[in-house]
C-alpha positions in Angstrom: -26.4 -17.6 0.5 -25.6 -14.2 -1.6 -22.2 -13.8 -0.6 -22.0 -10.5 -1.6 -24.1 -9.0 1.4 -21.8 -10.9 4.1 -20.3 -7.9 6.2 -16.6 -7.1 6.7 -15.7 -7.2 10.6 -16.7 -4.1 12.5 -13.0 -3.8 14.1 -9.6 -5.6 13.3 -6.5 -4.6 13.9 -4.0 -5.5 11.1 0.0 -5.9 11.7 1.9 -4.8 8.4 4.9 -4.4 7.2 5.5 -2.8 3.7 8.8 -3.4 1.6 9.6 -1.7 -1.4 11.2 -3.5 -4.3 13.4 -2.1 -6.8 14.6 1.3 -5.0 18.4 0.4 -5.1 18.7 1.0 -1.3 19.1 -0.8 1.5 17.3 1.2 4.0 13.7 1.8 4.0 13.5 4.5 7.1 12.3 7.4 4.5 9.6 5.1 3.3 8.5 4.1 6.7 8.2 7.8 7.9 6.2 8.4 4.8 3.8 5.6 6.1 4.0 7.4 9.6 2.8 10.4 8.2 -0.3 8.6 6.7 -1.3 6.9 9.5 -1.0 10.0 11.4 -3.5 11.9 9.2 -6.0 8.9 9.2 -7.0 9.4 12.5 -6.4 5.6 13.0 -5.1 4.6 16.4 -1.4 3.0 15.4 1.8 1.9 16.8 5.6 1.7 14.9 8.0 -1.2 16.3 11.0 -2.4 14.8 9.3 -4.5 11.8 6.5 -2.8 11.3 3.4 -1.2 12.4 -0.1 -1.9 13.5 -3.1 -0.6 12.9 -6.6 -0.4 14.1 -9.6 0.3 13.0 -12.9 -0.6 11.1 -12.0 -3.4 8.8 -12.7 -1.1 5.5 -10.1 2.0 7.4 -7.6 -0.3 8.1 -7.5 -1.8 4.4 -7.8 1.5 2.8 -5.2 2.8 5.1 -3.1 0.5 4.2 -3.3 0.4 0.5 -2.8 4.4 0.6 0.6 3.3 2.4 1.0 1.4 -1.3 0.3 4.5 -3.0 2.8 6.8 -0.9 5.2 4.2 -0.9 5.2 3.8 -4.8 5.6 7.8 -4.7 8.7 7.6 -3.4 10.6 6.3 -6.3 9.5 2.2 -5.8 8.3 0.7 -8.6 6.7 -2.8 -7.0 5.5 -2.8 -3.1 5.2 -6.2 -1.0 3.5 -6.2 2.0 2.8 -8.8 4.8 0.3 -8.7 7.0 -1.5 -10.4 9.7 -5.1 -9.6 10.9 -6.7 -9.9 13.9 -10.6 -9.6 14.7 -12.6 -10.9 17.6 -16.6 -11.1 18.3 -16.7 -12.2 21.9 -15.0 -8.9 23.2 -13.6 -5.1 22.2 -10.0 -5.7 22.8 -7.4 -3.7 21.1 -3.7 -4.7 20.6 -2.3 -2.7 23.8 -5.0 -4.3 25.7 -3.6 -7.6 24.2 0.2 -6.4 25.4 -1.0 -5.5 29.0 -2.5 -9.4 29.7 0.4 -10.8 28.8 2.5 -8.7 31.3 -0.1 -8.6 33.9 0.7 -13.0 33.4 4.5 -12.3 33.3 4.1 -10.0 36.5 2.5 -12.8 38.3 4.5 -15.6 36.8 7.3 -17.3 39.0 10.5 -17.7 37.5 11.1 -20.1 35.1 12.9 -23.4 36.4 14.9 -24.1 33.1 
């Protein structure tokens, strides 16, 4: 098998978090609206929550996106950037990661209360 020809996932949706390292300061809000900003001019559907963001897209936009984020972050003063991430792709179905939100209310709008 060449390796090299197998094909990056047409969609994924990736759930980051960047942290910079080394800025002296506790809050990272001016770095995360930088972030905002980039996502914003990508074009790429998004969503900000408390500890992080996620992103959607082809899998070759969502990793450049999200190296960029590297890049703007490390313009703003921070000399080493960490990020975690988590990944999602799926073959059997489009679904994106509101679609994923919605079933599981649609199971907690249906659900009986709990008997603990």
């Amino acid at each position: 098998m060449d390796y090299s020809q197998v094909p990056t996932p047409k969609r994924c949706y990736a759930d980051f978090c960047l942290i910079p390292v080394g800025t002296g300061k506790v809050s990272v809000a001016q770095e995360v609206a930088e972030v905002q900003k980039l996502l914003k001019a990508s074009g790429l559907y998004y969503t900000l929550h408390s500890a992080g963001t996620t992103v959607e897209g082809s899998w070759d936009e969502v990793m450049k996106v999200i190296g960029q984020a590297h890049t703007i972050v490390h313009k703003t003063g921070a000399v080493r950037v960490q990020t975690s991430m988590r990944v999602g792709t799926r073959t059997d179905k489009a679904q994106t990661a509101d679609d994923k939100v919605r079933r599981v209310e649609e199971i907690l709008a249906h659900d009986e209360p709990s008997a603990w």
